[in-house]
N, C-alpha and C positions, 0 to 999 in steps of 0.2 A: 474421646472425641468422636462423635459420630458421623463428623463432615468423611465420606467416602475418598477424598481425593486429601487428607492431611499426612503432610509429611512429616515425620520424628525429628529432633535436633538434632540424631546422629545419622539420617536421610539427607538433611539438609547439608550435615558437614562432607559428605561423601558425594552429592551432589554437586556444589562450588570446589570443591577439590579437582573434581573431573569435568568441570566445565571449565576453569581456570587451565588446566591441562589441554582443553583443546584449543581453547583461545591463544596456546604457546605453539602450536601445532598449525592454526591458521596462521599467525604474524610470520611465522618460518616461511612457509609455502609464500604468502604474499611477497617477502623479499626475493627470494628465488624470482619470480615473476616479473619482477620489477626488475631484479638488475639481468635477465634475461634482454628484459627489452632494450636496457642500453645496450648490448652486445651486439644487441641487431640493426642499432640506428632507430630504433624504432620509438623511442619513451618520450621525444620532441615532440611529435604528433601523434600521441595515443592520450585521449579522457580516460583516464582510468576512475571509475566509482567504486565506492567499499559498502555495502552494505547489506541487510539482512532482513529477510521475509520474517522472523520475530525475536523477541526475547523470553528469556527463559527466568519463572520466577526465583528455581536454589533459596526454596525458604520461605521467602515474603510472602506476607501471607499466609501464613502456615500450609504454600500449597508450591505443589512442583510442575513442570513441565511448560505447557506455554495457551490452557485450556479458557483464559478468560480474559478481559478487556483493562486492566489495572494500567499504569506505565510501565512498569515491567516488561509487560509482553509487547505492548504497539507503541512505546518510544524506544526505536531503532537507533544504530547506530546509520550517518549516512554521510561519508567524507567523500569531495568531487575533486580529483583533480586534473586540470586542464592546464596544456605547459605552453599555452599561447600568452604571449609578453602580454595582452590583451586582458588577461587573468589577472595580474602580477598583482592591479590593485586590493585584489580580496585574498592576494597568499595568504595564510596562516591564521585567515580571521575564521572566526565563530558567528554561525545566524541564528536566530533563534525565530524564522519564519517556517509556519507551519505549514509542510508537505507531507506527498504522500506517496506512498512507491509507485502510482500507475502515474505519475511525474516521470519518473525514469525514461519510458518511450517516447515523448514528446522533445525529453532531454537528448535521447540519441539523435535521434534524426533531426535536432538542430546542429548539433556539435559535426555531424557529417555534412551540412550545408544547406539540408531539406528546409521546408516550410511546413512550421503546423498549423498554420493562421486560416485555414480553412478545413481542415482536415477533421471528417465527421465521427472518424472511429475510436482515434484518440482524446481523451475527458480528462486526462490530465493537464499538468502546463509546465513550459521547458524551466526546467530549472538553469539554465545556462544564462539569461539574464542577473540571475545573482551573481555566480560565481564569475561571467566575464561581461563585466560592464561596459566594457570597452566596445564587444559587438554586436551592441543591445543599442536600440532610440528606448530615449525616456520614458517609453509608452510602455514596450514590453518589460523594462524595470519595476513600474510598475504594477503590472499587468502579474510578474511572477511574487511578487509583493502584496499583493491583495487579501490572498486568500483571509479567509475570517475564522473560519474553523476547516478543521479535518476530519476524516470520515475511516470506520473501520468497522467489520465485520466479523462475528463469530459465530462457527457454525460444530455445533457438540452433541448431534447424532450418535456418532458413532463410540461415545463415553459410555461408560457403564454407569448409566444415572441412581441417585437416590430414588430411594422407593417413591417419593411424591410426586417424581417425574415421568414413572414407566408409561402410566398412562395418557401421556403428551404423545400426540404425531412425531412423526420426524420431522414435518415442515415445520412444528413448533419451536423445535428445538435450536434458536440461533439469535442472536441478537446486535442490533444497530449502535455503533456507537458515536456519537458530534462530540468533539473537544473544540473549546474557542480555547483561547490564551489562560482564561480563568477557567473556564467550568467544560464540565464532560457530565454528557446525560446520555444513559445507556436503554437503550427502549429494547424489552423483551416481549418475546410469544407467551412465555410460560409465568413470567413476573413475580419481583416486585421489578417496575423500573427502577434508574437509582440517579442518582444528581449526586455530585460532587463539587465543592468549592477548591479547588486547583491551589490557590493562593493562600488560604487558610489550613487546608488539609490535604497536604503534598502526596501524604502514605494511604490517603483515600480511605482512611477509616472510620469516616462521617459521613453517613448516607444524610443529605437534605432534601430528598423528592417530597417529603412532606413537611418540610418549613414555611411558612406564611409568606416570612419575608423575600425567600427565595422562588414564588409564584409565578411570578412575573418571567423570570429569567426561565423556568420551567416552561411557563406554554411559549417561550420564544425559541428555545433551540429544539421544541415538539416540532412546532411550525417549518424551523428551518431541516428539520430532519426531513419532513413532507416534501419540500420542494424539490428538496437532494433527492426522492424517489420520484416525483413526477418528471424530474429534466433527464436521468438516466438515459444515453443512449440508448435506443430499442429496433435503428433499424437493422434489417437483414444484407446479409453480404450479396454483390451484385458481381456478374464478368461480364468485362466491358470486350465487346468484341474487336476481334484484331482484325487487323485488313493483309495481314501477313495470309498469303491461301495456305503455308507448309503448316498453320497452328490453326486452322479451319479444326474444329471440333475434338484439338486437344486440349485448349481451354477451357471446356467442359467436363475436361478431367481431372481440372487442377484446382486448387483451392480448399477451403472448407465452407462444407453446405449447409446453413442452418434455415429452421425451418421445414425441413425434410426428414421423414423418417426414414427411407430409403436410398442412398448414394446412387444407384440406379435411375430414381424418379428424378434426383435434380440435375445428373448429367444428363437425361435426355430433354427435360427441360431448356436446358441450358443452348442444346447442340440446335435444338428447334429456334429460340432464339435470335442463333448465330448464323442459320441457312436462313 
């Protein structure tokens, strides 16, 4: 097998062995956790979320680790629970609405009372309309309901590539991926693109990027991958000044500066500003 990253069958069995072992090792620790909180009064009013930056393939694929866009690696696991009576109607249900981790921060700061409905830095959207409809208007039901497709990123610099690859950049090396409900089309630097029919071919072992029939759907989720990069948040972080004199040009030394190559250049930036 010449594929540089194939794992053996008895890789594979030593792999799901000792991932299944840590998965016994997280569920431990989570219970700990959990009835910590009843101890304290506390699990009434704590959201508690379970879930994971990726999965790991153990095989599939004939490949290990978590280096490429299949479902394996970016269908997470992502359970919410919120123990406001206000939840009760979605206990124990299953969604099958497409989100996406930078969801999670929109999610906290509603479940602590905040507002995202204006809020420029956050591009995610509160998942707390799903799970508690009760303190949701129709709109943000909606609104957390909508989404069409999802979005995920892979970046594999830092692998020890096949020889076809050495001569790629490292900026080449990374790739975009849109999943609707049916199809995932994965747009690379270094290529082939690849299309996937989701509903026909679950185990993604049917490239369609050059199917006729599948054309259409091709330059539709190209397009919609475009628009996902022109709407991208891109402004720069701003401090707003205090009218407080005892924090007179220690705001200029708080935060993070982008923009700036020098921490120096933006705090006096900043301090200039604020005088």
């Amino acid at each position: 097998n010449q594929n540089p990253f194939a794992v053996t069958a008895d890789e594979a069995r030593s792999i799901i062995a000792l991932t299944y072992g840590m998965i016994t090792m997280i569920d431990d620790a989570i219970g700990r956790v959990l009835q910590r909180l009843k101890e304290l009064g506390l699990a009434e009013n704590t959201v508690v979320i379970f879930t994971s930056d990726h999965g790991d393939y153990m095989g599939d694929h004939w490949l290990g680790e978590k280096d490429w866009l299949h479902e394996e690696i970016v269908h997470v696991p992502l359970i919410v629970v919120d123990p406001r009576t206000d939840a009760d109607a979605t206990r124990g249900t299953i969604s099958s609405v497409l989100v996406e981790s930078i969801d999670l921060a929109p999610t906290f700061v509603e479940a602590l009372g905040g507002s995202v409905e204006d809020n420029l830095w956050l591009e995610g959207q509160s998942l707390l309309p799903l799970v508690n409809p009760g303190a949701a208007s129709p709109g943000d039901i909606n609104a957390a309901a909508s989404r069409e497709a999802a979005i995920c990123q892979a970046e594999f610099s830092s692998l020890e590539l096949h020889n076809d690859f050495v001569a790629s950049t490292k900026g080449q090396l990374r790739a975009t991926m849109i999943r609707t409900d049916q199809y995932k089309y994965i747009l690379t630097e270094i290529g082939p693109n690849l299309l996937f029919d989701l509903e026909q071919d679950p185990t993604e072992l049917d490239d369609r990027i050059d199917d006729p029939a599948l054309a259409g759907v091709r330059s539709e989720l190209h397009e919609r991958l475009f628009e996902w990069y022109r709407a991208r948040t891109n402004e720069v972080t701003r401090i707003e000044p205090s009218d407080d004199p005892d924090r007179i040009g220690q705001d200029a030394r708080e935060g993070v500066f982008i923009g700036y190559w020098e921490e120096a250049d933006a705090a006096a930036d900043a301090a200039a500003h604020l005088l």
